[in-house]
MIVO-355722 format. One record per atom (N, C-alpha, C, O, CB): residue in one letter; x, y, z. Coordinates in pm, whole numbers, plus 50000, padded with zeros to 5 digits. Glycine has a CB too. Layout:
! MIVO-355722
AXYZ ...
END
This chain:
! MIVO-355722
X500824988150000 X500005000050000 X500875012750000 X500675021849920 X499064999950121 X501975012950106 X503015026250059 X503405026349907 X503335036449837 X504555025750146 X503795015449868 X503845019649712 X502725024049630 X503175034649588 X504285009149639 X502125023349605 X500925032649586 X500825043649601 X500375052149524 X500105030749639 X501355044949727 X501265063249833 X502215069449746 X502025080449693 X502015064950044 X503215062749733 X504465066449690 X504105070549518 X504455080649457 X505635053149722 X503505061649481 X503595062449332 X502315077749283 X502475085849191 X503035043249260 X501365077049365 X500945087049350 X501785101949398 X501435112449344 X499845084249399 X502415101949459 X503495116049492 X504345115049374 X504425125249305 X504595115449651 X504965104849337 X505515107949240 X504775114349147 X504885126149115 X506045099049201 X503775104049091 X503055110448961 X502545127148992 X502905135648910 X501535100048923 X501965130149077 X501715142549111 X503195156649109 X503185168449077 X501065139149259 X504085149249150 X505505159949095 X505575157448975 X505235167548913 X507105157549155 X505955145048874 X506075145748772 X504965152948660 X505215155548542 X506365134848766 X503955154748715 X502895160548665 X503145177348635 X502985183348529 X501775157348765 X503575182548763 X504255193448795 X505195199048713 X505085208348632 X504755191648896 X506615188848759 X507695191848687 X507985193148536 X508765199548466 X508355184748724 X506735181448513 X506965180548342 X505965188948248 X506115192548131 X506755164248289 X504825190948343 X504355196348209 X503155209748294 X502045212848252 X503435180448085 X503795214848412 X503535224548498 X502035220648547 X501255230148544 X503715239048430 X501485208148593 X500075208048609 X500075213748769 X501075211648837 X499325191848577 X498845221248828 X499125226648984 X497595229148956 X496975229348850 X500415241749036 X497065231449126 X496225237049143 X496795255649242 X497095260849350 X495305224849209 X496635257349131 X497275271349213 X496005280549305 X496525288549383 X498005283949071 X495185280549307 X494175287149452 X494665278549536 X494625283749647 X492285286449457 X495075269049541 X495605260749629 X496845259649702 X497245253949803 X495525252449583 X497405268749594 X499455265849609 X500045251149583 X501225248349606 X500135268549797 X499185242749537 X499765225949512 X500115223049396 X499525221849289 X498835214649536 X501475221549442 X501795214049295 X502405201049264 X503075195649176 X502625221449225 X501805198249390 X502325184349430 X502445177349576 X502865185149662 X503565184349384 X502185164749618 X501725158249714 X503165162149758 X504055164149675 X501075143249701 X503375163349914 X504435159749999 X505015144050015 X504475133650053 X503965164250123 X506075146549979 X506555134250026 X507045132450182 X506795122250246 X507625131249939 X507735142750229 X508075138950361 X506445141250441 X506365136250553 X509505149650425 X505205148350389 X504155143850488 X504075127250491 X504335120050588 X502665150650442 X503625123150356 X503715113550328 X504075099850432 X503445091550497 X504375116550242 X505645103450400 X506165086650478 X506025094350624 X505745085650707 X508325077950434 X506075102650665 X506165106250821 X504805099050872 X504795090550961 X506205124750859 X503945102450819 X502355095850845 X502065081950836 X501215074550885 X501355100850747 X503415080050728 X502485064450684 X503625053250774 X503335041650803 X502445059750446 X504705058950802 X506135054050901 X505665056051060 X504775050351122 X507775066250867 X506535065651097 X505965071251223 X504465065851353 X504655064751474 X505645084051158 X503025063451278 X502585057251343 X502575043351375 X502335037751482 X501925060351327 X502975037751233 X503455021351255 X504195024051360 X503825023251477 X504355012551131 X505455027851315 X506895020651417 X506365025651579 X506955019851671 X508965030651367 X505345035451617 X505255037751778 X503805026251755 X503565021851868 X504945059051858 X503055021751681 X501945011851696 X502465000551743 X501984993151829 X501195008851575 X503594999151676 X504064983951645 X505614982451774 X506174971751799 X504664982451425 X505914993851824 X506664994951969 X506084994052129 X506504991852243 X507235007851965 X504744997552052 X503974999152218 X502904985852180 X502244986652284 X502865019352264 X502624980852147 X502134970952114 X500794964952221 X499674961552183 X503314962952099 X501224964952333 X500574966852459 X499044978152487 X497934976452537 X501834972152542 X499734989352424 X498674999952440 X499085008852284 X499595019952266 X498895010352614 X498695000652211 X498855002552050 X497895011852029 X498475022251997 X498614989551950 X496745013352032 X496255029552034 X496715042952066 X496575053452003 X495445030552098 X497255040652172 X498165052852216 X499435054252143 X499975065352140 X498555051852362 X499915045052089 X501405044651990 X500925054751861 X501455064651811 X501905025051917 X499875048551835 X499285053151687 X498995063551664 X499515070551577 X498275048451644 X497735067651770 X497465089051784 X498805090751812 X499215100851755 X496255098851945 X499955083251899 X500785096551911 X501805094951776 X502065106251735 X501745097752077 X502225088451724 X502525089251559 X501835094851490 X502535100951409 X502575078851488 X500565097051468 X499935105851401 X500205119351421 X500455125351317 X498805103951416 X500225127351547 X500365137151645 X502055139451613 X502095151451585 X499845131451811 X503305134851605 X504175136851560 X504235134851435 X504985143851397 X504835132951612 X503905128451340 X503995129051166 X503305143751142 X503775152451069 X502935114351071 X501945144551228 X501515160851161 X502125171951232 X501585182851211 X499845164551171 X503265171751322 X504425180751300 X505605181751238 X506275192051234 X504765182751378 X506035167351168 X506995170251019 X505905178050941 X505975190250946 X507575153850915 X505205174050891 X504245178350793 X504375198550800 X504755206150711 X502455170150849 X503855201850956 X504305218050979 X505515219350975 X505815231250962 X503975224751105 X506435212150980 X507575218250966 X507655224550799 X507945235850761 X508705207251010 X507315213150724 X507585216550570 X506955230150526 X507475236550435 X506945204950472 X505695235050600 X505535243850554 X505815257050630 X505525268250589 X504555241850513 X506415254050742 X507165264450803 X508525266150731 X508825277650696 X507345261450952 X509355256250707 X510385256550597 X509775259350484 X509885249650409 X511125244550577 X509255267150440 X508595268850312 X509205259350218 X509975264350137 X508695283150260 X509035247350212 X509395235450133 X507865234350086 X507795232449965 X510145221350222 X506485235050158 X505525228550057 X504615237850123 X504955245550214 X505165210750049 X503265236550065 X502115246750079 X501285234950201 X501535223150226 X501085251449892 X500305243650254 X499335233050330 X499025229350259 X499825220250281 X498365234350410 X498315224850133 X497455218050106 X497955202150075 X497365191450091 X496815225250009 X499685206550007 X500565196949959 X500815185850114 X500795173550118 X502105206249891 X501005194250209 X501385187050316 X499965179250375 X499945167350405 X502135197250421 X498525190550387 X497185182250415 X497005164150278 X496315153950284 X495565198350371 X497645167350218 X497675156750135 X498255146450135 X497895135350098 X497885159150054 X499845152550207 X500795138950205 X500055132650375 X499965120650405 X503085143850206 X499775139950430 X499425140950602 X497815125050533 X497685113350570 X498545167550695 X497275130550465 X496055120050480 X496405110750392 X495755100650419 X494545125150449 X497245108550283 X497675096750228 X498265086250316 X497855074650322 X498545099950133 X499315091250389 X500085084650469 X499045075850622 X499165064850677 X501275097350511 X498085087850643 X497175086650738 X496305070150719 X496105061050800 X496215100650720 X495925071950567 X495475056750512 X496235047450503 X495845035750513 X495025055850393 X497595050950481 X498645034250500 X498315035850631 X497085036150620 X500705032350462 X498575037250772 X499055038550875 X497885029550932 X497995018350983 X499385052750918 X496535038350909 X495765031350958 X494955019150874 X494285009650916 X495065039951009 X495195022050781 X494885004150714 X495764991650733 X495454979850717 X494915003650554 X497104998050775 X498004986050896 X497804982851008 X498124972151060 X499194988250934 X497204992251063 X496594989651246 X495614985051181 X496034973751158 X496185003451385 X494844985451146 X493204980551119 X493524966751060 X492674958851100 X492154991350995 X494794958650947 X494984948550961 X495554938651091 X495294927251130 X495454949150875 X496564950651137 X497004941551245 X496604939451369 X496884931151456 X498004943051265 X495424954251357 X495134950551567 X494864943051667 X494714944251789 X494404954051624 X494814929651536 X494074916751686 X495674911651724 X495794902151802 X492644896551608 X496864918051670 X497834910251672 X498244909051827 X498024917851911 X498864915351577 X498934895351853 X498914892752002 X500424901552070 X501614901652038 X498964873252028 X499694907852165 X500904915952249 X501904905552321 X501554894352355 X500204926352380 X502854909352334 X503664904552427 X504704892752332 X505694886952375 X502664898152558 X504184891752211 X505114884552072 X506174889152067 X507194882352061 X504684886251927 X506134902752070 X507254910952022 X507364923352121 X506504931852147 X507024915651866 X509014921652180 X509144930352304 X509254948852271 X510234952552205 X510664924252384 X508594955852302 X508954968052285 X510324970752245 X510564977052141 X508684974052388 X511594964652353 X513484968552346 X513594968252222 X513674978952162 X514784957352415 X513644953952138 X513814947952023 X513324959251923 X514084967551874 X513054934152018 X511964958551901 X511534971551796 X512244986351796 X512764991551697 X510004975351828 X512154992351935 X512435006551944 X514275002351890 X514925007751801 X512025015152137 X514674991151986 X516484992951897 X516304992851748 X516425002951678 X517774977551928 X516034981051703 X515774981651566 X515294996751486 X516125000351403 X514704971051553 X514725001051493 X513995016951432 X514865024451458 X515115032851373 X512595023951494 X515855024451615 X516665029451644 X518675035651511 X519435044951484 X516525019251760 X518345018351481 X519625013551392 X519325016351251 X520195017851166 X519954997251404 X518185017151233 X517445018951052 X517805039551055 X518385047050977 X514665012551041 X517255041251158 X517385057851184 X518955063351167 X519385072451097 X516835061851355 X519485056451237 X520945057851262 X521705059051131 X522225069051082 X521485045751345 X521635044951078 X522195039250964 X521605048250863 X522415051450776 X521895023850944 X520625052350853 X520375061550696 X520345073550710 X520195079650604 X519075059750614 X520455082350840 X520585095750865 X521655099550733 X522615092050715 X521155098751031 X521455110250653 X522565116450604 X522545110950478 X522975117150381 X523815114650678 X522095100550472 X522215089750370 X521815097550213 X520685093650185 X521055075850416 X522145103650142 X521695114750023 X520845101949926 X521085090149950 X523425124749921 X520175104749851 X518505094049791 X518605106349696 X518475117949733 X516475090949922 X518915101549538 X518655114249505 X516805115849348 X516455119249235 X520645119449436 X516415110349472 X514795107049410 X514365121949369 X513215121349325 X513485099349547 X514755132549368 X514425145449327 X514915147449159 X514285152849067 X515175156049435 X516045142149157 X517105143149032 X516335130648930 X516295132748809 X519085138649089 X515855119948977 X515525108448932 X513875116348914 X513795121348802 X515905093449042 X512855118048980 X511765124048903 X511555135448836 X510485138748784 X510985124548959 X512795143048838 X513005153348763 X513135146748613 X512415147848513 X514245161548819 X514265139948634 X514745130248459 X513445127048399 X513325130248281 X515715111448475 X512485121548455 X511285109848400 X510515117848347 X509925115048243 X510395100048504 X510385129148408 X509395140648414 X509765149248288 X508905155548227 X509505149648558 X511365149148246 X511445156848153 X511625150048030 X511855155547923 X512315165348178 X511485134848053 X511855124047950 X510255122947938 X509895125047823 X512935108548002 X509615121347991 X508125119147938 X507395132947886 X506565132047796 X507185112848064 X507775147447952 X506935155047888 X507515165447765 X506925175147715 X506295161947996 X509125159047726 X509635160247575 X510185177347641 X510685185147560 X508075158547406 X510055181347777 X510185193447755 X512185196747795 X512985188847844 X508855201547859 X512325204747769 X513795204447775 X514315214847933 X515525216847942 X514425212147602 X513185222448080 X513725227748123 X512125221048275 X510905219748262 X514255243248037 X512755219448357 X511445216448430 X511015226748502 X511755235348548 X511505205548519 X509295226248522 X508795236548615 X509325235848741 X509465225548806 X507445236248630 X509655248148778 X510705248948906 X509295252449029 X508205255748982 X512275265448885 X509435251649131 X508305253649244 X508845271249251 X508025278949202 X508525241249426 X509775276049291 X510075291349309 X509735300349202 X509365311849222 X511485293549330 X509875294449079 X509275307748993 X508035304248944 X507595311448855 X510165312648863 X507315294048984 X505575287948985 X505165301849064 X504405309949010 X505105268949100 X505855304649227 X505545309149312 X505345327649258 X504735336649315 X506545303649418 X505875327849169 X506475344349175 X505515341349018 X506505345248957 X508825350249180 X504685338648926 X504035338848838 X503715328648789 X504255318048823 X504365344848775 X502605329548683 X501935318148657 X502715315348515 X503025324048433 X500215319948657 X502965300548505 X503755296848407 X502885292348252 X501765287248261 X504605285048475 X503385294448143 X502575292048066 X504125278047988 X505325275847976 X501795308947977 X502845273947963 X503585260647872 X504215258447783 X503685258447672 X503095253747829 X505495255947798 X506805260247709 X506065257747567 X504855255347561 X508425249247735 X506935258647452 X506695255047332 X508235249447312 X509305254847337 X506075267047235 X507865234147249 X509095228947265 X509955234647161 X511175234547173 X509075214547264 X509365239847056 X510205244946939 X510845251746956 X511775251046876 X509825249446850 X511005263547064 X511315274947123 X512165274947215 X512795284647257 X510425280147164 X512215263347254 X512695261847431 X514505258447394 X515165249947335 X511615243147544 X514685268947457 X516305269247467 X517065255747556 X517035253347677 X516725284747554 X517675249047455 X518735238647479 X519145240347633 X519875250247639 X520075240647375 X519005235747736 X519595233347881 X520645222147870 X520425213047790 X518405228847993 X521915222047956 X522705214048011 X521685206048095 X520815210948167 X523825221048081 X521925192648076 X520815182248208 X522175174248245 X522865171248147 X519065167748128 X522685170148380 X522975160148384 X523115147548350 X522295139948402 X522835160748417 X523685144248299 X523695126148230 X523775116248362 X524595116848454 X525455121548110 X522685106848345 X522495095848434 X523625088348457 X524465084248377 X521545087648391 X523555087348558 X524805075648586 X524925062348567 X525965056648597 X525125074648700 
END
């Protein structure tokens, strides 16, 4: 089901990037990704740590995922609506995993074990550079033939009208590795 979540954020940037689609009364021009996994991560791993009193794990993962979510738009990284979006996508993985797993039997699996584990996944990929921005940028400009992608900062400062590819001045792109 996160892939799904996932595949729709993508398609929604690539939508963006490639061929400028947005709802602008809105400011969206695309689903959040860090609302996203914060919502759809975050309540699992405290559901699935407290296991015991797994309701309380879950609101409070929810309750911390929808403060990444403010952060992004206090970092002016995304608009509310982008983040109300990634915030309720993620909201449906999260809770369509508790809702599969809740009869699961407590005391299977010790709180130590989980919280270290999440602990070592956290650890181990902090810093870790993913360069999934550069990679849906490519797809985005390989599928919509256009040669320069819609940027979110000058979306912000005017409304973009749709290149004409005939016109569109040759850009340097990075070559894939």
């Amino acid at each position: 089901m996160l892939d799904v979540a996932n595949g729709i954020v993508a398609l929604s940037k690539i939508a963006f990037i490639g061929w400028g689609i947005d709802v602008r009364p809105w400011a969206f021009t695309g689903v959040s990704s860090h609302a996203l996994m914060s919502t759809a991560v975050l309540p699992v791993a405290i559901f699935v740590a407290l296991m015991p009193t797994r309701g309380i794990g879950l609101v409070a993962g929810l309750m911390l995922s929808a403060l990444v979510g403010v952060s992004r738009v206090v970092l002016n990284a995304h608009s509310w609506s982008e983040v109300v979006a990634g915030c309720a996508l993620g909201a449906v993985v999260a809770l369509a995993f508790a809702r599969i797993t809740w009869k699961a039997q407590a005391g299977k699996l010790s709180p130590a074990p989980v919280a270290a584990s999440l602990a070592v996944v956290v650890f181990l990929l902090h810093g870790v550079p993913v360069p999934t921005q550069r990679w849906i940028t490519d797809i985005a400009l390989e599928l919509s033939g256009h040669k320069q992608p819609y940027v979110r900062a000058r979306w912000k400062v005017k409304p973009y009208s749709i290149p004409d590819r005939r016109t569109e001045a040759p850009a340097a792109r990075p070559a894939l590795a």
